[in-house]
Structure formats: structure tokens, C-alpha cells
N, C-alpha and C positions, 0 to 999 in steps of 0.2 A: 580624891585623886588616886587611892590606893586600893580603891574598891574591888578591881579588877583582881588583885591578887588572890583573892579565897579560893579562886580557879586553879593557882599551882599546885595546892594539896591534890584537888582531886585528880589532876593530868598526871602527877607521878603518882598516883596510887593505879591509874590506871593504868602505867607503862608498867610500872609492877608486878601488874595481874598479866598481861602482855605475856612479861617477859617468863611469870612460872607458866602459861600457856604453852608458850614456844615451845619450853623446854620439854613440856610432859608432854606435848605431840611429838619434839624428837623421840623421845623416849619412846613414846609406843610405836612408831613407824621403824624404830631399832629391833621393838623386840617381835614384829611381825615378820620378820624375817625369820624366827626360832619357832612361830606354830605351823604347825605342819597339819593340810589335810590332804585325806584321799578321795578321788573321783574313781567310778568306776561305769560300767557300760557289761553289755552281755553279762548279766548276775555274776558278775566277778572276775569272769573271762581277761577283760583289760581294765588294768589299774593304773591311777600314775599319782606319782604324790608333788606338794605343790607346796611352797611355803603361801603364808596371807598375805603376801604381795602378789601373787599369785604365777611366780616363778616356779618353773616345772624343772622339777627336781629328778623324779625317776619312772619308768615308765615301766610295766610287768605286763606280758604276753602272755596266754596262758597256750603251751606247747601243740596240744591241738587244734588251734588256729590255723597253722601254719598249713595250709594247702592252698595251691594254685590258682585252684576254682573260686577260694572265697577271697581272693585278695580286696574285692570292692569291700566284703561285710567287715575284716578285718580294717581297712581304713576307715571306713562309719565306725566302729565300736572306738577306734582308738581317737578320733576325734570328740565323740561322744562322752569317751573319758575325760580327754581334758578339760572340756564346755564343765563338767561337772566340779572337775575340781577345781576349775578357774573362779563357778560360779561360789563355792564353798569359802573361796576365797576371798573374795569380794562381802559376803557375810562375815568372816574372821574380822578383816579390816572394819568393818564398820562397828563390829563389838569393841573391839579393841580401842578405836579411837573414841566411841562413845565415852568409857571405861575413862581413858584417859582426859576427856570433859567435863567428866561429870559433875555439876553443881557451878559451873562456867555458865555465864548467861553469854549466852553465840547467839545470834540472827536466825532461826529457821532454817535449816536447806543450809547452813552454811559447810562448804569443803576445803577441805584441806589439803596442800601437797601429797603426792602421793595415793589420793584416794580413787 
């Protein structure tokens, strides 16, 4: 009649593992917001920095851009840029969260808030 019960140990061991999960993906989805990468475009011309969430943080023109004639090249480089360190960013995060799974048996492909 009480056969059923062996199963509680393993359902709270499992909310347990759960629960340090949860917490080390907050954790790293906290601390992705403190690495910071750079994208850039025209060998260095436009820069912009971006945390791994992939929030654009600052954005650097390089002074000789700035003519009339090249306003299209100037909007390419500078979107250029950020594709670059959006994408950087997107690599951050998944080291990160890796990082923070590690030795977690997860599903394959499995993702997370924020990713």
C-alpha cells in the first residue's frame, strides 16, 4: 500500500536540483549584464559596446566619417557594428549560461529566460 512512496525522495531531490538551477541561471543572467563586448565595422571606424544581454551601451564614430556624401556608408558601418556586437553577445550569453549548467543533465536545445 505504501509502495508508492520511494517516489517522494526522489521528487524532492529533484525540486532541489530545480531549485540550485533556478538560482545559478539567475545568477548568470545577473552577471551578463557586467560583460561587456565590442563590435565594430570599417577596421575600427564604428565601434559600439554592448553588454551579453546584448544591450547597447555606447556607440564611437570615428571623426572622419562625418561627411555629407557618405551618410548611407556611415549608417551601414554603424549598423554593421552593432549586428557585430549584438552577435558577440549572443555567444557571451550562451558561455555564460553553459558555465552556469554545467554538469546539469538539461534536455538538448534546452533554453532559457532571457536567452
Amino acid at each position: 500500500m505504501l509502495k508508492g512512496l520511494g517516489g517522494l525522495g526522489d521528487m524532492a531531490s529533484i525540486m532541489k536540483q530545480a531549485q540550485e538551477m533556478q538560482s545559478k541561471i539567475a545568477d548568470a543572467q545577473a552577471a551578463l549584464e557586467n560583460i561587456e563586448v565590442t563590435g565594430e565595422s570599417g577596421a575600427g571606424m564604428v565601434t559600439c559596446t554592448a553588454n551579453a544581454k546584448g544591450e547597447l551601451k555606447g556607440l564611437e564614430i570615428d571623426a572622419s566619417l562625418f561627411n555629407a556624401d557618405d551618410k548611407e556608408v556611415v549608417e551601414d558601418l554603424i549598423l554593421a557594428a552593432i549586428k557585430d556586437a549584438q552577435a558577440k553577445a549572443g555567444e557571451a550569453m550562451q558561455t555564460g549560461m553553459a558555465e552556469a549548467t554545467a554538469g546539469m543533465k538539461l534536455p538538448e536545445g534546452m533554453n532559457f529566460p532571457g536567452m
